[in-house]
ZANU-911941 format. One line per field, with one value per residue (C-alpha): residue number from 1; residue in three letters; x, y, z. Coordinates in steps of 0.001 Angstrom, whole numbers, padded with zeros to 6 digits, m for minus. Example, Ala and Ser with C-alpha at 12.3 -4.5 7.8 and 13.67 -1.06 7.14 Angstrom:
<atoms>
n	1_2 .
res	ala_ser .
px	012300_013670 .
py	m004500_m001060 .
pz	007800_007140 .
</atoms>
This chain:
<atoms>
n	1_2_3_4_5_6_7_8_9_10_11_12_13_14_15_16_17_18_19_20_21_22_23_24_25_26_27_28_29_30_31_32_33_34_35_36_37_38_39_40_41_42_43_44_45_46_47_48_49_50_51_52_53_54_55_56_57_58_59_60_61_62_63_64_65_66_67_68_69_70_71_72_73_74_75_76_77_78_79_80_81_82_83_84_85_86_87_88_89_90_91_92_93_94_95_96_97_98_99_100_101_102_103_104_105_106_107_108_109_110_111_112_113_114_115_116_117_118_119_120_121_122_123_124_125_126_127_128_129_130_131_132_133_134_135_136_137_138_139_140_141_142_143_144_145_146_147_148_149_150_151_152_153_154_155_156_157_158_159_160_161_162_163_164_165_166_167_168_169_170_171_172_173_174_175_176_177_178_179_180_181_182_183_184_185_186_187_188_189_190_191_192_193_194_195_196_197_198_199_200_201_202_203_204_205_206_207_208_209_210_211_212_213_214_215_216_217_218_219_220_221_222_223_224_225_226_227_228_229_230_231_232_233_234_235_236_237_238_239_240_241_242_243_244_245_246_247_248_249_250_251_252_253_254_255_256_257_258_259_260_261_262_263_264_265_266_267_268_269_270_271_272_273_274_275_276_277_278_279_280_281_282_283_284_285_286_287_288_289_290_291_292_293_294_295_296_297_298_299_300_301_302_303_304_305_306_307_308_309_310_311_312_313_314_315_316_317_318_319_320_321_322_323_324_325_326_327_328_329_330_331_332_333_334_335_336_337_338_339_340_341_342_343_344_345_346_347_348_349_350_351_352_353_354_355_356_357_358_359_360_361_362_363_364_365_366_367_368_369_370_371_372_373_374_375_376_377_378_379_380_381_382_383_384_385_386_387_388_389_390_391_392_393_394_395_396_397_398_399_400_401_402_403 .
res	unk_unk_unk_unk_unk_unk_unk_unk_unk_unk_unk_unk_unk_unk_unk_unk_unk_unk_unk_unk_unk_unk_unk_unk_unk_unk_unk_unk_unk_unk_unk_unk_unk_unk_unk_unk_unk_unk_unk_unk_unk_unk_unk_unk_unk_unk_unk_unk_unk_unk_unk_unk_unk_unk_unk_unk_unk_unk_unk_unk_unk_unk_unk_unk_unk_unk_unk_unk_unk_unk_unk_unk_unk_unk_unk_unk_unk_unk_unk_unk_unk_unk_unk_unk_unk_unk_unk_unk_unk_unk_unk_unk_unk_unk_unk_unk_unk_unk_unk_unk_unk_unk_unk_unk_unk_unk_unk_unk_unk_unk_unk_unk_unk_unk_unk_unk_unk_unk_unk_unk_unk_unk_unk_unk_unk_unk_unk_unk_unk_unk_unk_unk_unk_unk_unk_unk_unk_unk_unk_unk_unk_unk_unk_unk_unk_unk_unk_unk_unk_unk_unk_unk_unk_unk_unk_unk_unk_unk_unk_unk_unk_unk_unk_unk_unk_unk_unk_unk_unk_unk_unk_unk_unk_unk_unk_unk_unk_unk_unk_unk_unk_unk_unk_unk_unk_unk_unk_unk_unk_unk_unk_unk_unk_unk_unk_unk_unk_unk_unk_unk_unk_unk_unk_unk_unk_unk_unk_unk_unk_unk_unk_unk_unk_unk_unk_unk_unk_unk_unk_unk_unk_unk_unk_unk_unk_unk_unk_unk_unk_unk_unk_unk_unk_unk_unk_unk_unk_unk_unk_unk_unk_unk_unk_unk_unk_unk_unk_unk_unk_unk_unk_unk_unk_unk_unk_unk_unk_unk_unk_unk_unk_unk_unk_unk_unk_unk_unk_unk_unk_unk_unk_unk_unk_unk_unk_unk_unk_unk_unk_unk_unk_unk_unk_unk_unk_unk_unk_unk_unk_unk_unk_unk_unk_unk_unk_unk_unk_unk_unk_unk_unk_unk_unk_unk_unk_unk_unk_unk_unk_unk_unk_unk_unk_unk_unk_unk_unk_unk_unk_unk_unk_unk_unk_unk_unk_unk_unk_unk_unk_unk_unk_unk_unk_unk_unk_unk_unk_unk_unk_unk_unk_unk_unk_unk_unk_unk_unk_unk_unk_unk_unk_unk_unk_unk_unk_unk_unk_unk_unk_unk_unk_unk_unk_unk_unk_unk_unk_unk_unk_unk_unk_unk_unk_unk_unk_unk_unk_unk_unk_unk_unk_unk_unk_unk_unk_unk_unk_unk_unk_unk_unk_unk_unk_unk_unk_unk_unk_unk_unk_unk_unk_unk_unk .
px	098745_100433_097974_097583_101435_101321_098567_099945_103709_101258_099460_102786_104444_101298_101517_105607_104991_101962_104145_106693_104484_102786_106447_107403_104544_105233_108777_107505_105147_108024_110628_107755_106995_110830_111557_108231_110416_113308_115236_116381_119345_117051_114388_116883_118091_115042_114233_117409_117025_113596_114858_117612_115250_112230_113347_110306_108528_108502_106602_109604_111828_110114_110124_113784_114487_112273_113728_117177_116060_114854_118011_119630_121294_120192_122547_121165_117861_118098_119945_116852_114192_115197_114415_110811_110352_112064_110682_108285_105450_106925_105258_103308_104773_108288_107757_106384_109395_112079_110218_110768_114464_115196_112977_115127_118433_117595_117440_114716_115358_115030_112294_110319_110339_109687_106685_105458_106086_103485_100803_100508_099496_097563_096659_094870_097334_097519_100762_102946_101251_102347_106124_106376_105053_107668_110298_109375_109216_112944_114163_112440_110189_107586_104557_104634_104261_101658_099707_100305_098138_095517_095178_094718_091854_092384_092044_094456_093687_095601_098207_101215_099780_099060_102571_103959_102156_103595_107318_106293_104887_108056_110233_108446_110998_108534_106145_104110_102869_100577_100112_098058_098459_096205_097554_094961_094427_092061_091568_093306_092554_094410_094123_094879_098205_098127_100923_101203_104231_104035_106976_108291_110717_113049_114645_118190_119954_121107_119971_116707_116243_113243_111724_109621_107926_106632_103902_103179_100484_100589_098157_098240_101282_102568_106171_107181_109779_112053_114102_115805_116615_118815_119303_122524_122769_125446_126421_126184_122167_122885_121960_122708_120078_120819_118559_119020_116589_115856_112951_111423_110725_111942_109888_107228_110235_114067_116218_117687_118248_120394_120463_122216_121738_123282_120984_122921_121866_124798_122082_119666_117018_117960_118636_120491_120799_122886_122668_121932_119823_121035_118228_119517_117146_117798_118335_119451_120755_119312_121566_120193_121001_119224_119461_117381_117158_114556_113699_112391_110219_108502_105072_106140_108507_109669_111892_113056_114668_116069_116607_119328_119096_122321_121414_118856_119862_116911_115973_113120_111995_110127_108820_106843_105659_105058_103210_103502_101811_104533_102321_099535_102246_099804_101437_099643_102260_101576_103902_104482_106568_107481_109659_110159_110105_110195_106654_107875_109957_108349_110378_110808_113459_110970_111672_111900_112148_108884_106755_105159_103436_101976_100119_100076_098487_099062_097747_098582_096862_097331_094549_095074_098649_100165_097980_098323_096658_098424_096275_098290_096725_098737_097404_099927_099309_101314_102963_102682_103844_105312_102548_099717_098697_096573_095583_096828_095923_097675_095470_097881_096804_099284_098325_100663_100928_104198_104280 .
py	026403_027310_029083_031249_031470_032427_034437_036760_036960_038250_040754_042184_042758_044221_046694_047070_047746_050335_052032_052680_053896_056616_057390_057801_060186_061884_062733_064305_066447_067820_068189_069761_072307_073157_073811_076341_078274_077861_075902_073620_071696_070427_069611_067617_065594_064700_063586_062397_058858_058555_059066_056099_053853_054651_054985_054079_056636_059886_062152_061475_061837_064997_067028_066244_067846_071339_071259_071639_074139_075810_075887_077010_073703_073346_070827_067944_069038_068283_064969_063780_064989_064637_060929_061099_064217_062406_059366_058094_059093_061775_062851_066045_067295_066556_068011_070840_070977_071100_073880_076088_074842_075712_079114_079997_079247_081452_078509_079965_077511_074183_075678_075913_072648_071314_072999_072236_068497_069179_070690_068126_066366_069387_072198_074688_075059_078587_078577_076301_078974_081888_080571_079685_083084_084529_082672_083609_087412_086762_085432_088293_086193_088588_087550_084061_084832_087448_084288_081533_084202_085057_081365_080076_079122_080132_083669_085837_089184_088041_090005_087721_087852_091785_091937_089980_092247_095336_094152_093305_096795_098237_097130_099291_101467_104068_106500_110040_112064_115566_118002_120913_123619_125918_128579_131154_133442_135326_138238_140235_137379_138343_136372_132867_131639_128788_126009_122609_120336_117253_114951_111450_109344_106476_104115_102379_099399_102516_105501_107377_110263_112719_115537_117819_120816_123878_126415_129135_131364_134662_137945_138008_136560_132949_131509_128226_125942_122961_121121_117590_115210_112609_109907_107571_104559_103042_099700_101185_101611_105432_107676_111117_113594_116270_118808_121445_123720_127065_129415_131739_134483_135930_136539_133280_130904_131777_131974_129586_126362_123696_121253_118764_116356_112839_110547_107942_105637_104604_103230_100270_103256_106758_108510_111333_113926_117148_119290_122447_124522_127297_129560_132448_135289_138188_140501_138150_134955_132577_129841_127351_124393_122007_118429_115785_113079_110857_108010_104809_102660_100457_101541_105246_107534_110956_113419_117236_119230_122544_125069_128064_131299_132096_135322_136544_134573_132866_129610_127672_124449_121051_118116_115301_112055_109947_106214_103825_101075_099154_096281_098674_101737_103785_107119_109661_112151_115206_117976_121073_123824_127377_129884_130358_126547_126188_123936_121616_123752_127336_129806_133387_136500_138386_136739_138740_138258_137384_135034_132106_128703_125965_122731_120194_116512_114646_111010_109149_105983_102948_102179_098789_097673_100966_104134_106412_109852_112018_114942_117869_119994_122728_125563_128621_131580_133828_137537_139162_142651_142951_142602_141811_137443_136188_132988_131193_127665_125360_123102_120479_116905_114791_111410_109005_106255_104238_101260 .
pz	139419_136247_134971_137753_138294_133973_134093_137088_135210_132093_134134_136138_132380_130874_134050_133428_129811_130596_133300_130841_128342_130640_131971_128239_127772_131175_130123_126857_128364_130599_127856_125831_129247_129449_125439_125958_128515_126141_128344_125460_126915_129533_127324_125227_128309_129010_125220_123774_126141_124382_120995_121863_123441_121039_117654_115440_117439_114844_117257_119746_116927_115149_118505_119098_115151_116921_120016_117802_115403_118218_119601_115839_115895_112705_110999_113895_112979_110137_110144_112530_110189_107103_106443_107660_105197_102154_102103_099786_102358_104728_107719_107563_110440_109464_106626_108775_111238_108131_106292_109037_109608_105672_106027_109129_107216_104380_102270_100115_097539_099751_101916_098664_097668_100569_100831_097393_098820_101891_099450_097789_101051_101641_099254_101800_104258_105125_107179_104170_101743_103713_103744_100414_098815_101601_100180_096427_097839_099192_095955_094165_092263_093408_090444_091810_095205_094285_091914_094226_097172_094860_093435_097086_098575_101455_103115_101720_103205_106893_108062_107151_103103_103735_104909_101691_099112_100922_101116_097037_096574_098049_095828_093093_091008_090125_091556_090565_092797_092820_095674_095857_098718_100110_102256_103895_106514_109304_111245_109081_106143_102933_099459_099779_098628_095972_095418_093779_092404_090594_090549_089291_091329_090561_092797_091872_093765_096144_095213_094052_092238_092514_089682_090910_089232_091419_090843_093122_092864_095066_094099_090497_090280_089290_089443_088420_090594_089498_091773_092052_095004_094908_098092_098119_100724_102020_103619_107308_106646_106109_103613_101901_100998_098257_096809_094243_092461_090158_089424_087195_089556_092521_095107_096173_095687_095680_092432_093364_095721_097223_100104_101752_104903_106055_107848_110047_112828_115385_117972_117054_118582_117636_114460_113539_110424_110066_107242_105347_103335_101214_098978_096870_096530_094304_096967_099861_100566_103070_105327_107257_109353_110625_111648_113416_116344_116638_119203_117761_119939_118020_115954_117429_116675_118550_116956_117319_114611_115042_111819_112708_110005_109890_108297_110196_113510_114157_115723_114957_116647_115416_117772_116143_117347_114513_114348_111954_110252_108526_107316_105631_105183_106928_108617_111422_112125_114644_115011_117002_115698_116594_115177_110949_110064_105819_105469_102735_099997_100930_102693_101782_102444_104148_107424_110170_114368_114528_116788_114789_116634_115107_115313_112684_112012_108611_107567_105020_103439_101329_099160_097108_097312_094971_095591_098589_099912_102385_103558_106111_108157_109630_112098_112833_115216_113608_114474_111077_112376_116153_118744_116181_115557_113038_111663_109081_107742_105686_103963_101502_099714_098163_095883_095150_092078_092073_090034 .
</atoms>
């Protein structure tokens, strides 16, 4: 009888204990259910009396340290996970968990070597790879991030190492670029107009300045341009554009030049610019202002700018829709203009009230992480005298170096 009374007293606390283990398990799956739907607190109630009554278990333990990061109570997070990541073993996924809780922080110091601690576990972990070379690009030790993704083994073309080269390739202080212009037309055609610039730019902690040399090539005759911009930042994210230039001629660009415009963004989605473009011909002077507002929504962007002769009273008109690549800095930008709009630095004092429409598409690409081409295409249907259109194409290619 005492066996039988033993052996049924055995068998009811084996079923106890396994009841409480699948009720354990059944309570993590829920807390794990409810911090997916970001409803932390409840996850945590549901965890934190399986963290008291489990303590050796470091899964239980481990999720707890997440489910507090998640909820960027970072300093309990920590306190849970730090002594199965510093130990003489740690747990991978400690280790794991407490990366991410330094990387959030902006502990770019910490997060590194803590990752250097789980390669060793693990060399080829992409994800630990990726944060570390994005912590070296924070700290601007940009040629270690850039050796420790080519040194990997693992696949170093994703987007997330893409992503990291370009924020790198950004941060470049120096470019040249070359543009050549083609400008022609039909039914009445005329000669075609030739223009090209090459120019060198700098970048300072906030500011850049550009230097950019003109030709133009009209008929038989050839006048040379040079002009500077200069771009200051400021703390509120906005920025000042001036321009200034002079010539050696008179006629295919203006004796002289100057420009301003301020860029600012009051609304997380719209930017704004005002400014002004003054060009001093030897027989007239030429006022204009312009400004711009653009709607941001994500990859796209939709902006109209307006340019008002103040000489010659006219209004002009420019809507573009622009998309954007961030990652691979690739640009497709189409526009739609009417009126006399100045395409890039050209615009003449032979404007008159005349009718001018135009369609426009430009492109540009990154090739390798330094070297871009931009090529513009830009149709008009244009009233050259009053009543009479012809065509006129605008044909441009710009290449880029910086380094």
């Amino acid at each position: 009888m005492k066996y039988i009374y033993y052996s049924v007293l055995m068998l009811f606390i084996s079923s106890f204990a396994m009841a409480q283990e699948i009720n354990a398990e059944e309570i993590l799956a829920n807390a794990k259910r409810e911090a997916e739907k970001e409803n932390y607190d409840k996850a945590l109630s549901l965890i934190e009396p399986l963290r008291a009554k489990f303590p050796a278990d470091e899964d239980i333990q481990i999720f707890s340290g997440r489910v507090y990061s998640w909820k960027k109570e970072y300093k309990t997070a920590l306190k849970i996970l730090a002594p199965l990541a510093d130990r003489n073993n740690p747990n991978p996924e400690a280790l794991q968990a407490i990366i991410n809780v330094y990387f959030w922080t902006q502990d770019y110091e910490k997060c590194i070597a803590y990752c250097d601690k789980y390669l060793a576990i693990d060399s080829k972990s992409a994800d630990i790879i990726q944060i570390k070379a994005a912590c070296l690009e924070k700290l601007n030790r940009d040629q270690e991030a850039l050796e420790l993704i080519e040194k990997s083994s693992v696949d170093n073309s994703t987007q997330v190492f893409r992503g990291i080269r370009t924020l790198i390739g950004r941060k470049a202080k120096n470019a040249v670029s070359a543009s050549y212009l083609n400008v022609s037309t039909s039914e009445p055609g005329q000669s075609p107009l030739h223009y090209g610039y090459v120019e060198y730019s700098h970048k300072f902690s906030k500011s850049a300045i550009v230097g950019r040399a003109n030709i133009g090539n009209v008929s038989t005759e050839t006048q040379m341009l040079f002009e500077t911009d200069f771009y200051q930042t400021f703390s509120n994210k906005s920025y000042l554009y001036a321009n200034a230039g002079f010539s050696t001629g008179e006629t295919i660009f203006p004796v002289a030049k100057a420009g301003l415009e301020y860029y600012f963004a009051p609304q997380k989605k719209f930017d704004f610019s005002l400014g002004a473009r003054f060009m001093h011909f030897e027989s007239d002077d030429i006022t204009l202002l312009t400004g711009q507002i653009a709607y941001n929504a994500g990859i796209y962007s939709f902006a109209y700018r307006p340019y008002y002769d103040t000489s010659n009273e006219l209004f002009s008109h420019v809507l573009s829709v622009q998309r954007t690549n961030e990652e691979k800095e690739r640009i497709i930008r189409l526009e739609l203009q009417y009126g006399n709009v100045p395409y890039l630095y050209l615009y003449n004092n032979f404007t008159q009230p005349l009718k001018a429409y135009r369609a426009g598409i430009q492109y540009q690409h990154r090739f390798g992480d330094s070297f871009f081409v931009l090529p513009v295409f830009l149709y008009e249907r244009e009233e050259y005298i009053p009543g009479e259109y012809r065509n006129r194409f605008n044909v441009q290619f710009i290449v880029t170096k910086r380094f």
